[in-house]
C-alpha positions as CSV (number, residue, x, y, z in Angstrom):
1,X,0.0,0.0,0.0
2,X,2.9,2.7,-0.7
3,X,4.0,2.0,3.3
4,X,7.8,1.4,3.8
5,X,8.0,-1.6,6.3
6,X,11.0,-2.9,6.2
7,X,14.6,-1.2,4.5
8,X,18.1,-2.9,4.4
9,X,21.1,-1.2,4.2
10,X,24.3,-1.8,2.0
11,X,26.0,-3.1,5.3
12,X,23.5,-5.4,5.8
13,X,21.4,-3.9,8.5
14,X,17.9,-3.7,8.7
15,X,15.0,-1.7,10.1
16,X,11.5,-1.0,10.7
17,X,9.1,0.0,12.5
18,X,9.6,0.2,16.4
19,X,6.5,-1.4,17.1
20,X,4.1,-1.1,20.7
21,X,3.5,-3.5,23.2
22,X,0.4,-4.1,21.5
23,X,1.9,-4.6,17.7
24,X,5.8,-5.5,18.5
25,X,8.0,-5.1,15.3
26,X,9.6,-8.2,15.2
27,X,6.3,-10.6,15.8
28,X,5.1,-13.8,14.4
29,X,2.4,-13.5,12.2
30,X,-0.1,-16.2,14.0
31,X,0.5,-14.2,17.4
32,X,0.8,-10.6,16.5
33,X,0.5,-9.1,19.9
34,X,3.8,-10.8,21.2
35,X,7.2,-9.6,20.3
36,X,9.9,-7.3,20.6
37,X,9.7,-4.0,20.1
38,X,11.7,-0.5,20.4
39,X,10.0,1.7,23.0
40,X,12.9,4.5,23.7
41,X,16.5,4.9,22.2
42,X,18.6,2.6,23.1
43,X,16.0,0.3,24.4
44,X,14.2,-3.3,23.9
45,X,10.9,-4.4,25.2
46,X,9.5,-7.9,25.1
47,X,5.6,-8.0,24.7
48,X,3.2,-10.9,25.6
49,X,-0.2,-10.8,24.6
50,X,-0.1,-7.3,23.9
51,X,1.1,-6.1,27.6
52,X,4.9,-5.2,28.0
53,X,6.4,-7.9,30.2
54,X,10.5,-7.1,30.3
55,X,12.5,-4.3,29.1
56,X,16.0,-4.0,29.0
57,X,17.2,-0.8,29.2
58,X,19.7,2.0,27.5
59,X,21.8,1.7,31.5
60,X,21.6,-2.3,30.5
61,X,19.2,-2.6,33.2
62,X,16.5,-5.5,33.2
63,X,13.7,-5.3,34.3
64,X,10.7,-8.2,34.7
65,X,7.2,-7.3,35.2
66,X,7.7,-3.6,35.7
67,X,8.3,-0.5,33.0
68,X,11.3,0.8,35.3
69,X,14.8,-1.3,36.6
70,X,15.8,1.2,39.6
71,X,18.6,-1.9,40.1
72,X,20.7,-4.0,37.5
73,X,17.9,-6.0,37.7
74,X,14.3,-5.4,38.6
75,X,11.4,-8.2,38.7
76,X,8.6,-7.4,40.4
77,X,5.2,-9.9,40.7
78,X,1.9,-10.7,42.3
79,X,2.1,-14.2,43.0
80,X,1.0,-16.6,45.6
81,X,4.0,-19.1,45.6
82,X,7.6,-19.1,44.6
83,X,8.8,-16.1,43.1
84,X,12.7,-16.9,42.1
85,X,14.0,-21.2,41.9
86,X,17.6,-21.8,41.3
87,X,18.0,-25.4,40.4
88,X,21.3,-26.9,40.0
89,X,21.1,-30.8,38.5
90,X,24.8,-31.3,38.7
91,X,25.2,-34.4,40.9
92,X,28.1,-33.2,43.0
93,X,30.1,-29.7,43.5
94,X,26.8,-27.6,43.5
95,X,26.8,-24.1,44.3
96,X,23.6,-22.6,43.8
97,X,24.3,-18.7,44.3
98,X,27.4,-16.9,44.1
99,X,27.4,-13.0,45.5
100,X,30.8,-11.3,44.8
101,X,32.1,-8.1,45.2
102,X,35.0,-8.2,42.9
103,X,36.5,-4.6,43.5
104,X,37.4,-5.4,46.7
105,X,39.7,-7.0,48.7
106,X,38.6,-6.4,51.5
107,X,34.4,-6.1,52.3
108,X,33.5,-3.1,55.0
109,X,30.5,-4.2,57.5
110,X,28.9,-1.2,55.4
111,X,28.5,-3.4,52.5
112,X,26.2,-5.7,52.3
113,X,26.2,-8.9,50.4
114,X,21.7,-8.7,50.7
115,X,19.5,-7.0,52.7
116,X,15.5,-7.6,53.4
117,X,12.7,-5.3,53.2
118,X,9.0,-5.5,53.8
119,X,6.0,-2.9,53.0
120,X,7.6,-0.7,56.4
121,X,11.2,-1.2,55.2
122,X,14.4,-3.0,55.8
123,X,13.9,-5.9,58.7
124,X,17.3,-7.4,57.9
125,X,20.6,-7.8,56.0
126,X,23.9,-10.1,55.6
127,X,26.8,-7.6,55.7
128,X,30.5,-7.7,54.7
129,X,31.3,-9.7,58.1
130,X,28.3,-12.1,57.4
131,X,26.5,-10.8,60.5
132,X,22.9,-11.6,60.1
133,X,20.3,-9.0,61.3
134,X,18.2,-9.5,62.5
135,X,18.8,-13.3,63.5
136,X,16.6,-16.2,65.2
137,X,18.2,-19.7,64.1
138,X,15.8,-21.9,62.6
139,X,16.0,-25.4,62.8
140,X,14.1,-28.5,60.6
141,X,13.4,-32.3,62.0
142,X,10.3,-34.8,62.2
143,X,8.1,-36.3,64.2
144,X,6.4,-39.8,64.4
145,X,3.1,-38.0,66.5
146,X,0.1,-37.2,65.5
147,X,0.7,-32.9,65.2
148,X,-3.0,-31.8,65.0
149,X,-2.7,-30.2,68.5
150,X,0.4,-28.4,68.4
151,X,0.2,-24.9,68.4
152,X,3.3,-22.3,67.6
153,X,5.2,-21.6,70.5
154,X,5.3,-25.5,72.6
155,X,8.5,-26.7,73.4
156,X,10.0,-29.7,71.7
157,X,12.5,-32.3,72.4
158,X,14.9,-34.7,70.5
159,X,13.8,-38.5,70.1
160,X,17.4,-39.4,70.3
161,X,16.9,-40.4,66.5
162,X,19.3,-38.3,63.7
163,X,17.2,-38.8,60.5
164,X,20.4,-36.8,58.7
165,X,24.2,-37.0,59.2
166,X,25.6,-33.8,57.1
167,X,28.3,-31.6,58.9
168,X,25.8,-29.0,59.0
169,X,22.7,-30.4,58.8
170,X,22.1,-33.0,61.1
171,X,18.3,-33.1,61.8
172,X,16.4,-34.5,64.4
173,X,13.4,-37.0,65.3
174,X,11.4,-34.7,67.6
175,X,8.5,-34.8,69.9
176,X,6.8,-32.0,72.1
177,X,8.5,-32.0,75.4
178,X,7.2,-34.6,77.8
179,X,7.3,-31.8,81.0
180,X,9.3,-30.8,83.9
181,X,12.5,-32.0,83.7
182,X,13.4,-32.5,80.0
183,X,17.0,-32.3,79.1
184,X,16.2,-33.6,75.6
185,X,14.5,-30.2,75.1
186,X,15.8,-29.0,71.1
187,X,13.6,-25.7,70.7
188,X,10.0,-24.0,70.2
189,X,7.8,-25.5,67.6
190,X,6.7,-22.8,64.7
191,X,5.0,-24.3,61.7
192,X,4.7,-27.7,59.8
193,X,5.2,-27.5,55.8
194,X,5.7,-30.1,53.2
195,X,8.8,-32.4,53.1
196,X,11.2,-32.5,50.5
197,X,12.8,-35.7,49.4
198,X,15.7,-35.7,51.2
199,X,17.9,-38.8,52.1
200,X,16.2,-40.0,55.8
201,X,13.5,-37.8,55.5
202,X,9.8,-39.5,55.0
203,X,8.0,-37.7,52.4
204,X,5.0,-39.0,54.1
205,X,5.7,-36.9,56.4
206,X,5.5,-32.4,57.1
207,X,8.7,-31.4,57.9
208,X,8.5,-29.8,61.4
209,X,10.4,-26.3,62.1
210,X,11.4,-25.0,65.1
211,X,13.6,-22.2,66.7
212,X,16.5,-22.8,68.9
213,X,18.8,-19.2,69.1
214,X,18.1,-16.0,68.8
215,X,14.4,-14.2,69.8
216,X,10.8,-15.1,69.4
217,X,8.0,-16.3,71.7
218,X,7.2,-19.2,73.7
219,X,4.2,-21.0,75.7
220,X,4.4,-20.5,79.2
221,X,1.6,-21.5,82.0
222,X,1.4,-20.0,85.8
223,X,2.2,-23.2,87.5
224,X,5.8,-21.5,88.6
225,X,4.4,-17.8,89.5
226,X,5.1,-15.0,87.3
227,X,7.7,-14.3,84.7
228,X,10.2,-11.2,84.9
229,X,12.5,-9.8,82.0
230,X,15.9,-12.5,83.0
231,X,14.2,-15.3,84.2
232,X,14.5,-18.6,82.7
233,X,12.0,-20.6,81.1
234,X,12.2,-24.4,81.2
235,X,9.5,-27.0,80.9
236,X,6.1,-27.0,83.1
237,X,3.8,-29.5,84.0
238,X,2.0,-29.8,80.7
239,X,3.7,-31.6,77.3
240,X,4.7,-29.3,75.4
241,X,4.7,-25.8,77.4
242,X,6.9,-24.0,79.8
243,X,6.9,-22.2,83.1
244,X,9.3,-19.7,85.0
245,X,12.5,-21.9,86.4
246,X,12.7,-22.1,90.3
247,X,16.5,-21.0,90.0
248,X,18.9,-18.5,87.9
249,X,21.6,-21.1,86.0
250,X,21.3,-22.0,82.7
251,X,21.0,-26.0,82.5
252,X,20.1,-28.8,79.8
253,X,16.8,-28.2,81.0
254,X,16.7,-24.5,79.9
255,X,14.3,-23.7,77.2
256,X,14.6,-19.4,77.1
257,X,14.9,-16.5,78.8
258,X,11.8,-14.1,79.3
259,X,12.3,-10.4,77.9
260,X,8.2,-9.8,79.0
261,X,7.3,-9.4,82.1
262,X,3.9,-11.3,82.9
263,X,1.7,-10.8,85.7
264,X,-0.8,-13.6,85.7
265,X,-3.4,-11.7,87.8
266,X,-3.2,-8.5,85.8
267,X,-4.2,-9.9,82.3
268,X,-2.9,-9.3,79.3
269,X,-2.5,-6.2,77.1
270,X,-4.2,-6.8,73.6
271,X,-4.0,-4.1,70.6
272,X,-6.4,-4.0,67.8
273,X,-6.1,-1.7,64.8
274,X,-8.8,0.6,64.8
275,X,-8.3,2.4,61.6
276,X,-6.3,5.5,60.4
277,X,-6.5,9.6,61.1
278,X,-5.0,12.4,58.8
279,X,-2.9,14.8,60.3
280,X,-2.3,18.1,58.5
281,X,0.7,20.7,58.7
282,X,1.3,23.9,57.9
283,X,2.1,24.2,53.8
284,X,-0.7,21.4,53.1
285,X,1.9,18.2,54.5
286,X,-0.6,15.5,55.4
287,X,0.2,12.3,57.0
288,X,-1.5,9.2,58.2
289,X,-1.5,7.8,61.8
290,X,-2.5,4.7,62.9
291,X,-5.7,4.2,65.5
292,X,-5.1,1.8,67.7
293,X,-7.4,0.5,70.9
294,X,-5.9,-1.5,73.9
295,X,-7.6,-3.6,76.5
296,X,-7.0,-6.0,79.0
297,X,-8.5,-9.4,79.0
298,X,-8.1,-12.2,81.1
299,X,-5.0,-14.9,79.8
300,X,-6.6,-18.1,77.9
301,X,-6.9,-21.1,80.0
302,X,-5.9,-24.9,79.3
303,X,-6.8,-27.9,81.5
304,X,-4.7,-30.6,82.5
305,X,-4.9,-33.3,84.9
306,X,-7.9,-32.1,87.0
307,X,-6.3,-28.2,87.6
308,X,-6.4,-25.0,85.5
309,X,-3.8,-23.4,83.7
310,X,-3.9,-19.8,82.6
311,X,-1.1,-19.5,79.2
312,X,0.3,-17.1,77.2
313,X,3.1,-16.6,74.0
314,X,5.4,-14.9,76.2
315,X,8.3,-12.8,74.6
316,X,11.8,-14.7,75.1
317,X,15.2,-15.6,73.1
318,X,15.8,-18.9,72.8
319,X,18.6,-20.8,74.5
320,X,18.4,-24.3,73.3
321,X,20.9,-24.4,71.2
């Protein structure tokens, strides 16, 4: 129709149109709406469907499911599972990552190898002395018991059984903690998930994790009196939680140490989100504070063996391990 599409030079180069995420240039002709095109100088932009999906950039920066890379590369996604797999088939010598600051011999704690951020900002990082902030040691095993009752934050204990023998990875057979007096005590139970297929590991069964250093919170009952910021935690009468211990040394029967103070006849303190308010300043600066509503309300309650418990998640870092 008298339209130039497509021109090719003496040297052998050719061009055309720049195309739009909804017509790409270089397209096939059964799926017109997916390509590449030319959105800027110096740029390339993949379509799919007729939506830009990935753009590299004139700064050779990539970016995945967003128009702009602030970063070498950018992704960005709305998904509900994995985001990112690395898979490495090679059946010995893996290495599945490799961060490297090349220019350096030597790495300041001011560099930082990655760092963490939620929606409120950053909540961690691994820094040039590989000093983890912030840090609560996780640990993995699994259990032969029924699980339905198990509730984040009871204390469990090792079997005695290693289902793996790796250097640094030597899990455990675990069970919640049969009460006062348990020296087999391994940490504080947090979640159940799927198992992988590792050697000594039933598939069968969820892999069980629990955390041994660092902070977090753990079950304690009133049977001992009340807990005060230093005291130690160790098992209490009932599988599974803990109570204040009678003395001050740490001992294989040591489970954490309380950072909350909890007085059992006072109730417990319990915040609820009651909405935002907008502030205004001088100069038409507005900003948004959170509403929030506190009460007291009496500590939940668990029987056991004919007497009542009152219990509670109480604050603590771990010292199992």
């Amino acid at each position: 129709g008298g339209v130039e599409r497509l021109r090719v030079s003496s040297a052998g180069l050719w061009s055309g149109t720049l195309g739009s995420e909804a017509g790409p240039a270089w397209a096939n002709l059964s799926d017109t709406d997916t390509g590449l095109f030319v959105p800027a100088a110096d740029t390339l932009a993949f379509a799919l469907g007729g939506i830009e999906r990935m753009r590299l950039d004139s700064s050779q920066r990539l970016a995945v499911g967003t128009l702009s890379a602030n970063f070498t590369l950018s992704v960005e996604a709305n998904v509900a599972g994995t985001m990112v797999e690395i898979d490495n088939s090679r059946g010995g010598g893996k290495e599945g990552l490799r961060l490297r600051f090349s220019g350096d011999a030597v790495i300041p704690v001011t560099d930082r190898f990655m760092s963490f951020y939620n929606s409120a900002g950053e909540v961690g990082s691994v820094t040039g002395e590989v000093v983890y902030n912030t840090f609560t040691g996780g640990h993995e095993g699994q259990t032969d018991d029924d699980i339905a009752a198990w509730r984040p934050g009871m204390i469990l204990s090792a079997t005695g059984q290693a289902l793996t023998h790796g250097m640094a990875r030597a899990l455990a057979k675990v069970r919640l903690a049969s009460g006062r007096g348990d020296a087999a005590v391994i940490g504080v139970f947090t979640e159940a998930r799927a198992t992988s297929h590792e050697k000594g590991m039933d598939p069968a069964r969820p892999l069980i994790s629990y955390n041994a250093l660092g902070d977090g919170l753990v079950l304690v009952l009133d049977s001992a009196g009340n807990l005060e910021p230093g005291d130690y935690i160790a098992c209490g009468p009932v599988p599974g939680y803990g109570e204040r211990q009678e003395d001050d040394r740490w001992q294989s029967t040591t489970v954490a140490k309380a950072t909350e103070r909890v007085d059992w006849s006072a109730g417990r303190l319990v915040e609820e989100e009651a909405g935002e308010q907008t502030l205004s300043a001088p100069g038409g600066v507005s900003a948004q504070r959170r509403i929030v509503r506190r009460r007291v309300e009496p500590f939940p309650t668990l029987s056991w063996n004919g007497r009542v418990y009152r219990c509670h998640l109480a604050a603590c870092t771990y010292h199992c391990g």
